[in-house]
N, C-alpha and C positions, 0 to 999 in steps of 0.2 A: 261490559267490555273491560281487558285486561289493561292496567298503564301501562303504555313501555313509556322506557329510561334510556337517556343517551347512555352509551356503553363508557365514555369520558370520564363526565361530572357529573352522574347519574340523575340529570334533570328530567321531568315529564317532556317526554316529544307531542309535538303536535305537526301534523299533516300526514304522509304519503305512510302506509300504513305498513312498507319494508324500510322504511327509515331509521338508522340504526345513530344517528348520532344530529345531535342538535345546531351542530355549528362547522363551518371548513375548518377553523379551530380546532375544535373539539375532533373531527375527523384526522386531520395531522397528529395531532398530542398522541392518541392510540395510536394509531401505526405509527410513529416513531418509537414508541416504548415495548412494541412486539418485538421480540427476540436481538432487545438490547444490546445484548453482552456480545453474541456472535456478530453482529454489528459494528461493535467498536474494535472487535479482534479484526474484521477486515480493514477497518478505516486506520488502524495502528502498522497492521503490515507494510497497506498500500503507499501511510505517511512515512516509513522506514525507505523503503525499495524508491521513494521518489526522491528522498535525500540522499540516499546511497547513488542513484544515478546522477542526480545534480551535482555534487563532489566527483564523481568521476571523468563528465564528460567537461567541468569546470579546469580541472587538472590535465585533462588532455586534448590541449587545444588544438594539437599536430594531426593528429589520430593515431600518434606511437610516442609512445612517451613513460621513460620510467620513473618512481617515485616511490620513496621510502614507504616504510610499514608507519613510519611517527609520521611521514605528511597526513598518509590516510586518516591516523588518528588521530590527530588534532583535529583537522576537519570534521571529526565527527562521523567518519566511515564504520561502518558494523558488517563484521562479515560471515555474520549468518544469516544476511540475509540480499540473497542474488534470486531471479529468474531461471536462470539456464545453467549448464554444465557441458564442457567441450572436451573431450578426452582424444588427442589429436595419436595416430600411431606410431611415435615416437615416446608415449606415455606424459605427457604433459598436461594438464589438466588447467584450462580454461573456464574462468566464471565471468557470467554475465548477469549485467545489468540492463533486460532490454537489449540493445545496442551495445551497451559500452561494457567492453571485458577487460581480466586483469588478469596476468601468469605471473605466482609466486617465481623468482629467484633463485639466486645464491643470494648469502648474506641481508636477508631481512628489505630485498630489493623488488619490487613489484614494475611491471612491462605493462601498460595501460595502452587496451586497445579499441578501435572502432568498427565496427562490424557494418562496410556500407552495405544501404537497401541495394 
């Protein structure tokens, strides 16, 4: 009869004879380390877009509210990275976060909006 090996910490298994990993441990360690990288590319986005919404809906407590390009930036705002896009027929062009959107200005001024349910 052939050894198996947990797939982990490649120890001799013993029992159920489709059992591929020796410990709940050992069963987490591997699938968390299957396709790492794209892993931490979504947990990086979704940790960006949830700061970007928390600075906005932080700053606009009205649910209309304008606020310079330096507020956003100091706060920590990045703005490549929104949810949505609104291009209204008067060509203005609306970015969201989620809920909470922003329309560039004149003069380096941003219109912070709330989009109710």
């Amino acid at each position: 009869m052939e050894t198996r090996i947990c797939l982990a910490c490649e120890e001799a298994l013993k029992g159920r004879i489709d059992q591929k990993f020796c410990s709940d441990y050992c069963r987490n360690s591997f699938n968390n380390s299957v396709d790492k990288g794209s892993k931490n590319l979504i947990r990086n986005v979704n940790n960006r877009l949830r700061k970007n919404y928390k600075i906005l809906s932080e700053l606009n407590g009205s649910g209309k509210t304008k606020v310079t390009r330096t507020k956003l930036y100091d706060n920590g705002f990045d703005f490549q990275f929104f949810t949505s896009i609104y291009k209204t027929k008067t060509g203005n062009t609306y970015f969201y976060v989620y809920n909470e959107g922003y329309l560039a200005l004149e003069s380096e001024l941003f219109l912070l909006i709330r989009k109710e349910k």
